[in-house]
N, C-alpha and C positions, 0 to 999 in steps of 0.2 A: 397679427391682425386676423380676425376669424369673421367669416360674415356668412348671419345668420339668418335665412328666409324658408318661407313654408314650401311645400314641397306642390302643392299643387294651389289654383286657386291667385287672386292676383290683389287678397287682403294684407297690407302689411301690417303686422302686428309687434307695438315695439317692445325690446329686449326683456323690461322689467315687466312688460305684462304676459311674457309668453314665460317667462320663468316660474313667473307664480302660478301659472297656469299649469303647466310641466310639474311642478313640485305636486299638487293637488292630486293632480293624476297618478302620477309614481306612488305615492303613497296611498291612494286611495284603495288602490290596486290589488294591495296583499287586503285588505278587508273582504274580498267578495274573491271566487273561484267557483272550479267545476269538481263535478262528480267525474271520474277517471276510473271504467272496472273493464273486468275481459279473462279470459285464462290463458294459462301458460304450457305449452303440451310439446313433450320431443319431437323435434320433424319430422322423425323417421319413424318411429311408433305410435306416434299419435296418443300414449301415454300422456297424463296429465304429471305435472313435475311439481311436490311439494316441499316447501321451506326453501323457492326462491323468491332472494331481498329485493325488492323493485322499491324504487324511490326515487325524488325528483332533483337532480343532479344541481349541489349545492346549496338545499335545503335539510330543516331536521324532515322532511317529508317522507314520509316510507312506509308499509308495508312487507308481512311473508304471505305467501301463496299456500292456501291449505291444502287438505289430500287433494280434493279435486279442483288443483292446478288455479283454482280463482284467485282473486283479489279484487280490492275496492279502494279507492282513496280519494278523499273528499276535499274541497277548498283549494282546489290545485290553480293556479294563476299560469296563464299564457304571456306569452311563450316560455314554454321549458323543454329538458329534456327528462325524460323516462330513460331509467337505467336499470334492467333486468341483470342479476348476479346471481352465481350460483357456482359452486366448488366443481359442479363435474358439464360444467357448459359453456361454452362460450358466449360471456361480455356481450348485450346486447346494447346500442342507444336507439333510440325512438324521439323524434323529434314528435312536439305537442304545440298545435299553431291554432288548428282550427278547432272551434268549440263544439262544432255540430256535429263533430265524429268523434267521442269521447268513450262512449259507453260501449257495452258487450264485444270488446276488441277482441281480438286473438294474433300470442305471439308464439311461431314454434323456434324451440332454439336446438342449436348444433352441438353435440358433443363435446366437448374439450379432446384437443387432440394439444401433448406435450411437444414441444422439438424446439430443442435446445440448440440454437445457432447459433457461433461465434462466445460462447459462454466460457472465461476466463475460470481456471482451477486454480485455487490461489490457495497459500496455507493460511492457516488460523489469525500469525501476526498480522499479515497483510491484508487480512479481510478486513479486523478490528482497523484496520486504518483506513481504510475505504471507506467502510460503516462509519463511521464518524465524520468525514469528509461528507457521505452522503446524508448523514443526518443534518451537519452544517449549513447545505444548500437547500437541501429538500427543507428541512422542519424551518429551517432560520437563524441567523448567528447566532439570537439569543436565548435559542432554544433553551440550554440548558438554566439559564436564568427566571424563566418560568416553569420549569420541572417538565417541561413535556419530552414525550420518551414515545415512538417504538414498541408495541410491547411485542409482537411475533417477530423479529426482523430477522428468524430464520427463512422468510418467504421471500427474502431479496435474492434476484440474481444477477450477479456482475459481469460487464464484459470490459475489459481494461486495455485503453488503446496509447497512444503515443502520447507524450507532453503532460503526461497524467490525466488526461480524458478520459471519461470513461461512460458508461450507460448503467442502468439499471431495470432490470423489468422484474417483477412479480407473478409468482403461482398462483395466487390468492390473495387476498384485499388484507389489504393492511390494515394494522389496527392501534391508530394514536390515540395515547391520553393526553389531556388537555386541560389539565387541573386547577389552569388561571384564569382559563375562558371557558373551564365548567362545563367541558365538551368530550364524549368520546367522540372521534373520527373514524370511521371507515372511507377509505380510499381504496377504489380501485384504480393502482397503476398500471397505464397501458405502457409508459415507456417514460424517463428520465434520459438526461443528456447532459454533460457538463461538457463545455468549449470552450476553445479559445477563440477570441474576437478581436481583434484591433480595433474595431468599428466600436465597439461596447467596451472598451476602455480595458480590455482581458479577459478575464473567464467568467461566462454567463451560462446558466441553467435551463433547460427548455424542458417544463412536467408536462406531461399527457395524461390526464385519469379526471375522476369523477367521484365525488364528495358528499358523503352523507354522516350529518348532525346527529347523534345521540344526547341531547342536553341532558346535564346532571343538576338532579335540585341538590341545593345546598341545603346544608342541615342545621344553619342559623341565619338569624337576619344578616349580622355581622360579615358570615362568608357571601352571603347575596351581595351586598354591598362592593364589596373587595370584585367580585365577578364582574358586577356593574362597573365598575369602574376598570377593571383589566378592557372590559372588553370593546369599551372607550377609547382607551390607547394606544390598542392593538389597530383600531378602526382609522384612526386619525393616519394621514399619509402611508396609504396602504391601496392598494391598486382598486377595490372597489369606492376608494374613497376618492380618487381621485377622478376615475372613470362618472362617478352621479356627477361630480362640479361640472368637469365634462358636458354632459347632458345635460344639465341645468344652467351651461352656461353662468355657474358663479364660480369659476376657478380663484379670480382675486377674493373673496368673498371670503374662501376657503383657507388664504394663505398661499396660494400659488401662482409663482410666475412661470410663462409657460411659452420657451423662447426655440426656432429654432437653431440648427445647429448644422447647416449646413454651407460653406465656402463653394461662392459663384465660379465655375470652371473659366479659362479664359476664352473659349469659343461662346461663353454663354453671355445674351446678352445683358444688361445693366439693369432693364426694366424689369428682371426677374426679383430683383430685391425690392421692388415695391408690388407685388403680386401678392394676396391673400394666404397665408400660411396653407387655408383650404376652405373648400366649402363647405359648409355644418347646414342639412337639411333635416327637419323637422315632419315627419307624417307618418305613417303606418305600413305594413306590410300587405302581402295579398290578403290576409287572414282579418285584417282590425287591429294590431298589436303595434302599440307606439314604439318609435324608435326615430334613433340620433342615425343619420347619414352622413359621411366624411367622404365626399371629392375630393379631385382634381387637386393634388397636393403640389405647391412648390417645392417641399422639401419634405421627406418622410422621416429626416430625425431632430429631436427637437431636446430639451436641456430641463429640467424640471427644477425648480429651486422654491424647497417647501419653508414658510414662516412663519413661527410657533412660537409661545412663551414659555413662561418659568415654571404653567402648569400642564405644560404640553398639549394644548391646545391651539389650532390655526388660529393667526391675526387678522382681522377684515381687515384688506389690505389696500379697501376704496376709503379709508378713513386719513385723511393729510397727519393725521397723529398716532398710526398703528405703532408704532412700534416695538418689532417683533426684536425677539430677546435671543435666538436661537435658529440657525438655518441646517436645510437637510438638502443634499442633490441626488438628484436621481437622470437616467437618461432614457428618453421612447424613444424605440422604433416602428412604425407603420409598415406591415408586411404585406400588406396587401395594397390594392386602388383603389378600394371602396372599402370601410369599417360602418359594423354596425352596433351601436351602446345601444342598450336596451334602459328602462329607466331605474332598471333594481342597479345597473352598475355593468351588468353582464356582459361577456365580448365573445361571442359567438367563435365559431375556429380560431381562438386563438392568437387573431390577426394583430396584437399590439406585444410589443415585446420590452418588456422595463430593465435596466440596469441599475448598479447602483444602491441610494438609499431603498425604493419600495421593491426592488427584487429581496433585499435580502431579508425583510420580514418572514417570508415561506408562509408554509401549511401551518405552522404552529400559530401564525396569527388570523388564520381565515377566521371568518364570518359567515352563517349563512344567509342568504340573498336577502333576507325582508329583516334583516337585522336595521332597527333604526337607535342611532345613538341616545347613549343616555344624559340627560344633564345636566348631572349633579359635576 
């Protein structure tokens, strides 16, 4: 049970009208944006610094910085993040909220300084099996089913712990092809994690880095097609995918039951099993910028059980006659006491943790944020 009120204001507004309301907006959204320009200059020099990638983290958005360290980028949608990159600097983010403060910015960034902590020397076998291991998690089980690949993964470096755990971090931004979903990938990895969990049913992945869309046009109607439709089915029960129902409040709608998953202690009393899963508040941030608020949880883990047909497509599952053909599980966890969805899908640090069927999608099935499905 989820119960759903405005954040301020003492209007009630019921379910199916604030949903359609929320969809209009969420969508409306990527139609209009800001001008976003400023230059880029070493901190210590004051040198301006050319052919750094700046772009809006999990868009095809981006930008390079000419000789003199400028840039510009247009139709930028709030909230996002700004992600300045560069081979001999250190990884910047920049949060983007307020609209009024867009233009003529200035970022100076830091050197890159190397230092290789806890970095496992492994030989050649054992890396190819790591490497693979880490392709499996990072990219997705079925990575290789869609041809996506890697192409530098000399830039990975391993650090290999007990029970087979291990980390991963990178010198420089990776660089995935994406040939089903018609995407080069740049990713900057700040850090990978594979563990073991009891709680997550065994070994779950924790990625940290930042996403930038290279779309590739296809070179006939026919491959267009085939992309439109990969990147359909990639979409469907997939963590942005689940995160908009979320927000739009149409999880059954979507095909999802959404149950939690937590056993009442026996100090704890009885009336907790009839308590609200959480509170889902609905208004904006300091800035203007809509967004999902999640309280006061009773339980922060919960069981995901996704219902689809024969053409891989969610069943509305408000219909007495759905009849879904095919189930998928998945498991959240809530990391924090307060989550915030934004309406593209987005989840801010991080704070939600999937197992399961939509963890093991990966990078190879991302989307970027204003990706709206297709529906053929």
């Amino acid at each position: 049970m989820v119960i759903l009120h405005k954040i301020s204001g003492n209007l009630t507004i019921s379910a199916l009208l604030l949903v359609n309301l929320l969809i209009i907006t969420g969508i409306s959204a990527y139609s209009q944006g800001f001008m976003v320009s400023g230059k880029i200059e070493d901190i210590v020099s004051g040198m301006p610094i050319p052919d750094a990638t700046l772009y809006i983290n999990g868009t095809s958005k981006g930008t390079i910085t000419g000789l003199d360290g400028g840039f510009k980028l247009s139709e930028v949608v709030l909230p996002c993040e700004l992600i300045i990159s560069h081979v001999s600097y250190e990884l910047k983010k920049i949060p983007l909220q307020d609209a009024s403060s867009l233009e003529n910015l200035w970022f100076g960034l830091d050197q890159k300084l190397v230092i290789l902590e806890e970095v496992t020397v492994i030989h050649e076998r054992l890396r190819k099996e790591y490497l693979r291991r880490f392709k499996t998690w990072f990219l997705g089980r079925d990575y290789e089913k869609y041809n996506a690949d890697i192409i530098n993964d000399s830039v990975l470096i391993f650090s290999i712990y007990d029970n087979e755990q291990f980390s991963v971090y990178a010198n420089e931004p990776i660089i995935v092809d994406l040939p089903a979903t018609g995407y080069s990938l740049k990713v900057d990895l700040v850090k990978f994690d594979l563990q073991y969990e009891e709680e997550l049913w065994g070994y779950h992945c924790s990625i940290l880095g930042f996403y930038y869309f290279n779309p590739i046009d296809p070179e006939t109607h026919r491959q267009q097609r085939i992309i439109a439709r990969n990147r359909t089915e990639h979409y469907y029960n997939s963590i942005m995918h689940f995160c908009r129902s979320l927000y739009h409040n149409s999880l059954a709608e979507n095909g999802y039951v959404f149950e939690r998953d937590c056993f009442r202690e026996e100090n704890e009393s009885s009336e907790s099993e009839f308590k609200p899963d959480f509170i889902a508040s609905y208004g904006s941030d300091p800035y203007g910028n809509q967004q999902l608020l999640l309280t006061q949880f009773a339980c922060k883990k919960f069981r995901i059980t996704f219902n689809y047909n024969a053409r891989n497509r969610p069943v509305d599952l408000t219909y007495l006659d759905s009849n879904p053909t095919r189930l998928e599980w998945s498991g959240l966890r809530f990391l924090s006491d307060s989550i915030h969805i934004y309406p593209s899908g987005r989840i801010p640090d991080n704070s939600i943790l999937f197992s399961k069927s939509i963890s093991r999608k990966g990078v190879a099935s991302m989307l970027p944020e204003d990706y709206i499905p297709s529906m053929q």
